[in-house]
N, C-alpha and C positions, 0 to 999 in steps of 0.2 A: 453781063456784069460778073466781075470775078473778083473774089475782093477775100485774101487770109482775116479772120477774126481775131478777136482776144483771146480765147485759146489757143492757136494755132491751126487752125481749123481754116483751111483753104479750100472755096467755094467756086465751082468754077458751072457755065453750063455744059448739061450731058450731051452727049456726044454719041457716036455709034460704038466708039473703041471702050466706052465705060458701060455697053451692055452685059456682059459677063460679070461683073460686078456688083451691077443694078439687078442683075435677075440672080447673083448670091444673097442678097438683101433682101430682095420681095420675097423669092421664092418660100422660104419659112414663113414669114407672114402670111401671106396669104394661104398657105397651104392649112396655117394652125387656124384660122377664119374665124380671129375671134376679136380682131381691130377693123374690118375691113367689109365691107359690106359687097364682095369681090367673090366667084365662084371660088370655091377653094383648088380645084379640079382645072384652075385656067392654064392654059399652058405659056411656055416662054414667050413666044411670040407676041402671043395676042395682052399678055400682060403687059412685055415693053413697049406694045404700041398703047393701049391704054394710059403706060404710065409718060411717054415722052412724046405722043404724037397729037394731032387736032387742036385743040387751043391748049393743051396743057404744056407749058415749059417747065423741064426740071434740070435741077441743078444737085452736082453733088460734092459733097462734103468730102475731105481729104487731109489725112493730118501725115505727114512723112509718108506721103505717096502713098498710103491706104486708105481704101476708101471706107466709109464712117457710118456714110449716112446718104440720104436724100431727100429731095422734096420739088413738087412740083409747082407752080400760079399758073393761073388761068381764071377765067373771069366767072362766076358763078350764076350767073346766068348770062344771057343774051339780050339785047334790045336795052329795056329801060332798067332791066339788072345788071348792065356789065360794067359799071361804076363802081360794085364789090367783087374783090377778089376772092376765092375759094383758093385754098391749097390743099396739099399731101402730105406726109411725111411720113419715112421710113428710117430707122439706125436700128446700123449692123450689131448683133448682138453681140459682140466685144466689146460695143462702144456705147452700150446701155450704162447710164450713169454717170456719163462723164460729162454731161453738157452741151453734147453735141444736138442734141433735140435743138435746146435753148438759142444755140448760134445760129442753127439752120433758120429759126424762127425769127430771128434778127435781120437776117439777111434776107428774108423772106415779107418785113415790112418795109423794111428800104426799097427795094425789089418792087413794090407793090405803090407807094410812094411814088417814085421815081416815075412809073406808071402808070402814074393819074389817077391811081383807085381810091377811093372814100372811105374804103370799109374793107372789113377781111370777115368769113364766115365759115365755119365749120357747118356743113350741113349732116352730120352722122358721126358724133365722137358717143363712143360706145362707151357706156356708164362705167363698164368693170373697169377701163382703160384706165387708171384714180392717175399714173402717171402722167401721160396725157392733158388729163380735166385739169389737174395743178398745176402744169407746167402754163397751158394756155392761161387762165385765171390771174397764177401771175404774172401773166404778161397785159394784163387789160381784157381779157374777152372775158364776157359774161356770160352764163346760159341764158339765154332767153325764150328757149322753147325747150319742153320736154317731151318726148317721143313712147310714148307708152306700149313696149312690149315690142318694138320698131326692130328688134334685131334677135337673129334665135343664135345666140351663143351656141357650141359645139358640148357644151360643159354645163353650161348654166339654163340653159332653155332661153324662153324669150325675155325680155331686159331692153329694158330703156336704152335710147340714144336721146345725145343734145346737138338742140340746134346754138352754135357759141357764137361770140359776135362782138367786132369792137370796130369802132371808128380808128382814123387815121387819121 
């Protein structure tokens, strides 16, 4: 599914030629280990396979041929959980601000829609992430579980994670 948004924000699925890219994006993230419940220490490899191989599909975000952003679906669990979608999301820190979260997450309930999934589920948005928790929010997910000391920040010590949650 490839589909330009309302900002201009062109969505296409990843590829092998958009790993260089995808591992400019992660790699800061995950190295600052403080969204992501992911060794900080991971290397390239094993990160892009985590982030675009086994049941995870991602797709990435592209406004004038630069890339923005990412995100991955895959089904959050297996058997009688795979009716809910789980995703990912990663934007390039030039494109923090600009709504590219927003559109990825758009294109990420069509995606999921389209699908056959019921449900979408964060199972680990880390508390301090307030951008994140709002953007989700309003978009319909709720918190519905909270995680008590579930993540040890790099900065802040241990801090809650939410479990978030919305129908489709």
């Amino acid at each position: 599914m490839s589909k330009t948004g309302t900002g201009g924000v062109h969505l296409h699925p990843a590829t092998s030629a958009d790993h260089p890219a995808l591992w400019a994006m992660l790699e800061p993230v995950f190295r600052a280990g403080d969204t992501y419940a992911i060794d900080p220490a991971i290397s390239r490899e094993d990160a892009l396979a985590w982030w675009c191989a086994g049941t995870h599909n991602a797709f990435v975000a592209q406004t004038g041929g630069q890339p923005m952003g990412s995100y991955y679906i895959c089904p959050n669990q297996q058997g009688g959980g795979a009716h809910v979608a789980n995703c990912g999301f990663v934007t390039a820190a030039a494109a923090q601000g600009r709504g590219v979260a927003r559109q990825m997450l758009e294109h990420a309930l069509e995606t999921a829609r389209a699908r056959g999934y019921l449900a979408m589920q964060f199972n680990c948005v880390v508390s301090s992430n307030t951008r994140a928790v709002a953007t989700w929010q309003a978009n319909g997910f709720d918190i519905v579980g909270r995680l008590p000391g579930a993540f040890r920040h790099p900065v802040q010590g241990f801090i809650d994670a939410y479990v978030m949650y919305r129908t489709l």
